[in-house]
Structure formats: C-alpha cells, structure tokens
N, C-alpha and C positions, 0 to 999 in steps of 0.2 A: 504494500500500500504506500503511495508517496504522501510525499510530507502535507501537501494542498490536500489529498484523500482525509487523512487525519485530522488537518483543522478542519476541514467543512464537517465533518462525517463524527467525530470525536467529539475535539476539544471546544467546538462551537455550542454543541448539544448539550457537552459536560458542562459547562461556563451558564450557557442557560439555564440548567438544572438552578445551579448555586445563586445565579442574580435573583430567577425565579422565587427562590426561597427568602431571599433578602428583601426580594419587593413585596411580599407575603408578611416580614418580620417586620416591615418599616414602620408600620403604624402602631406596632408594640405599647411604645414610648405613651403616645397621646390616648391610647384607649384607658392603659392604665392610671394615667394622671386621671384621666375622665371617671373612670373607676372607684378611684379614692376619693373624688373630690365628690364623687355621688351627684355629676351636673356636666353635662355633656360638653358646654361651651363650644369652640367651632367644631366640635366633632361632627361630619357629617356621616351616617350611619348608610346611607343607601350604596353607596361602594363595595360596602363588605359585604351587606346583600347580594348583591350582583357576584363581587366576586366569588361567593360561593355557587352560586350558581354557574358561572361559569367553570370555575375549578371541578366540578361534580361534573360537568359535561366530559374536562379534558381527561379525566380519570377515566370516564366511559372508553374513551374517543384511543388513546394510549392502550389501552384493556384490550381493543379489539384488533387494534394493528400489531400488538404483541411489542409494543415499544418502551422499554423503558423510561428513557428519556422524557418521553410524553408525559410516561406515569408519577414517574417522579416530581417529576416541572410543577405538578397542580396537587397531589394526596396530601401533602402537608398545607396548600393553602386551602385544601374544604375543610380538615380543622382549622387551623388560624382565623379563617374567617367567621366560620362557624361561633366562634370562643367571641370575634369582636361582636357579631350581630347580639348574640346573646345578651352581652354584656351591656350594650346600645339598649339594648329594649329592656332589657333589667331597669337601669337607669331611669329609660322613659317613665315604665311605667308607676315608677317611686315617684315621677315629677306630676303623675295626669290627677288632676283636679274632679274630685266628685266620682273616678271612675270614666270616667271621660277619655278617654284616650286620644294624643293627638293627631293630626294627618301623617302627619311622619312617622309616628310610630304604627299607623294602618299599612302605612307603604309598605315600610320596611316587610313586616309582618306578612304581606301579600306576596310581596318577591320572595321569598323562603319558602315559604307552603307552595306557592303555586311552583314555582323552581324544582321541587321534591315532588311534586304531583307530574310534575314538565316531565319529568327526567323516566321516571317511574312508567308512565304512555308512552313514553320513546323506547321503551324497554322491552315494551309488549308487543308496541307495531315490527319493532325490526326483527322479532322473533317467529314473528306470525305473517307478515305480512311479502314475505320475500320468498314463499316456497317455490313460486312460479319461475321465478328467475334460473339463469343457470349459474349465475355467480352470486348468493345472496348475501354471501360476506361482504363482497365489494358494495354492493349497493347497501346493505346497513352501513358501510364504513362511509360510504358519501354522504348517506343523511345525515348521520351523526356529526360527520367533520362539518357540513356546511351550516348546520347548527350552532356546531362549536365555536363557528366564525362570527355569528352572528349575534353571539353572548359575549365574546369577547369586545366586539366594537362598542355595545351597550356597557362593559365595563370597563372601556376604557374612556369612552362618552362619561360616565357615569359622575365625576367629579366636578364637569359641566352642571351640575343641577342645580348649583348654588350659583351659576354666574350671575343672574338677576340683580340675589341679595350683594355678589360681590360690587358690580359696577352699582350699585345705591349706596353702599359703605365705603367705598372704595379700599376694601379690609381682604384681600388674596390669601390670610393664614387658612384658611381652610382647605386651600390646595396646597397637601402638600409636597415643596420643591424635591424633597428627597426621593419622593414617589414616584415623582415625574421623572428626574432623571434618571434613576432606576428599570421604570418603565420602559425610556428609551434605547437603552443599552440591549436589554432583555427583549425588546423588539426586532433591533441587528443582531443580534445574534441569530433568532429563528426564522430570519429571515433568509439568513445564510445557507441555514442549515435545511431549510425547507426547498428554498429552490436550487438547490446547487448540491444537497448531497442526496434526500430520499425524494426530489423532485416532487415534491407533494403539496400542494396548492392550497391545501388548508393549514397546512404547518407555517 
C-alpha cells in the first residue's frame, strides 16, 4: 500500500475517528457549568438533540457497511449527547413554571423520541422492504447513508437556530468557536477519506 493509500485510507479515517470524538467532548465544559449552576444560560440544547440523532443514524449506517471507522466516529457521540440532552431537559424542567413546560424544552423532547421512533421505522423498512431486490444490502445501505446525510446537515445547520436571538443581542457565545473549528477539520478529513479512498458519496 503507498504512502497516499495510507493517509487517505488510514490515517485520514483514524484522525477522524479522534476529532470526531473531540467534537462530541467539546461541549463537556458548558453542559456541566450548566449542570451545576442548575440554569442553562447560552446553553443551546437543540444541537445535542440533533446530534444524537444523527450519531444513532451513523452507528446504523457504519453497522451495515461493516466499517469501523464509521462506527466508531458517532457510538460515543449517541452517549455524549444522549448525557447533554438529558441533562438540558433535567435543567428545563426544574426551571418550567406551574408544570408548564417550555417551547424549547417540547422541541428538544420531540427530536429524541421522534429520532428513536425515526430510526427504529428505518429498521423495519430496510429489513422488510428490500426482499424484491437483488442486492438489498446495497439498497438499505443507500437509504440509510442518504438519510444519514440529511441528519447531518440539520446538525450541522442546527447551531443556526439561535441566529435571530444572536443578531438582536449581538451576543455569538452561544456558538460555540471551539465547535466550529473542530467541526471543520472533522469535515476535511471525511471528506478525504470519502471521496478518495472508499469513494462513497455519503461518507
């Protein structure tokens, strides 16, 4: 294998694995202040939402291509996020007034359940519903990947939700930069590694 095989094929994937996991730990820091402080403050909660739902997809998605890389990239961030959302809506619901829960904490709450109910129909379709085919592995793998792609851009979209309140404050701690750059690196990478070593269009 030459040395260009190895980084695109290897240590591209390997790399992503690790940022992947960095960009899953990053928000560590401010869940837990949030945590202790029992009051969310810029925490925005709908991210970790998302991103559990997406990390549950790429788990799927890795499972069926028999890819490690893949599996690894996202299994530790459907706990990690799992742990922030929870923690987000513990929070809330210490804060909702009368029993009253608020919009944010309905959202949040709807992207988890429906995410796990999402995921759970996609389970049953691609098992049931590909017998006609003559390749029905390939074609659960394309649903699933093109899925997977389309959770991803809503969680990467997803720290957009707050732009409104930012440009009225003019206050950006909510996005946070560490996340973002993280984000980006962990983006070239599987970009690399998607079109140049397993040529795979969802990766």
């Amino acid at each position: 294998m030459s040395a260009t095989n190895i980084l695109i094929n290897v240590v591209c994937p390997a790399l992503g694995v690790l940022i992947s996991n960095m960009m899953f730990l990053s928000p560590w820091s401010l869940v837990m202040t949030a945590r202790k402080n029992r009051h969310l403050g810029n925490v925005n909660p709908i991210p970790f939402a998302i991103m559990f739902v997406n990390n549950l997809g790429f788990v799927v998605y890795g499972s069926l291509l028999s890819n490690y890389y893949i599996f690894f990239s996202s299994v530790f961030g459907v706990l990690l996020s799992l742990f922030y959302t929870i923690t987000c809506l513990t929070i809330m619901a210490k804060e909702a007034v009368e029993d009253e829960f608020s919009e944010l904490y309905l959202q949040v709450e709807g992207v988890v359940l429906g995410g796990i109910g999402f995921w759970a129909i996609i389970g049953i379709v691609q098992t049931s519903l590909f017998h006609s085919f003559s390749d029905r592995q390939q074609q659960a793998r394309l649903m699933v990947g093109y899925i997977c792609c389309f959770f991803n851009i809503c969680y990467y979209a997803a720290p957009l939700s707050t732009m409104a309140e930012i440009i009225a404050t003019k206050d950006s701690s909510s996005l946070y930069l560490p996340n973002i750059l993280v984000n980006c690196l962990n983006a070239t990478l599987w970009l690399c590694y998607g079109a140049f070593g397993v040529h795979n269009i969802v990766v």
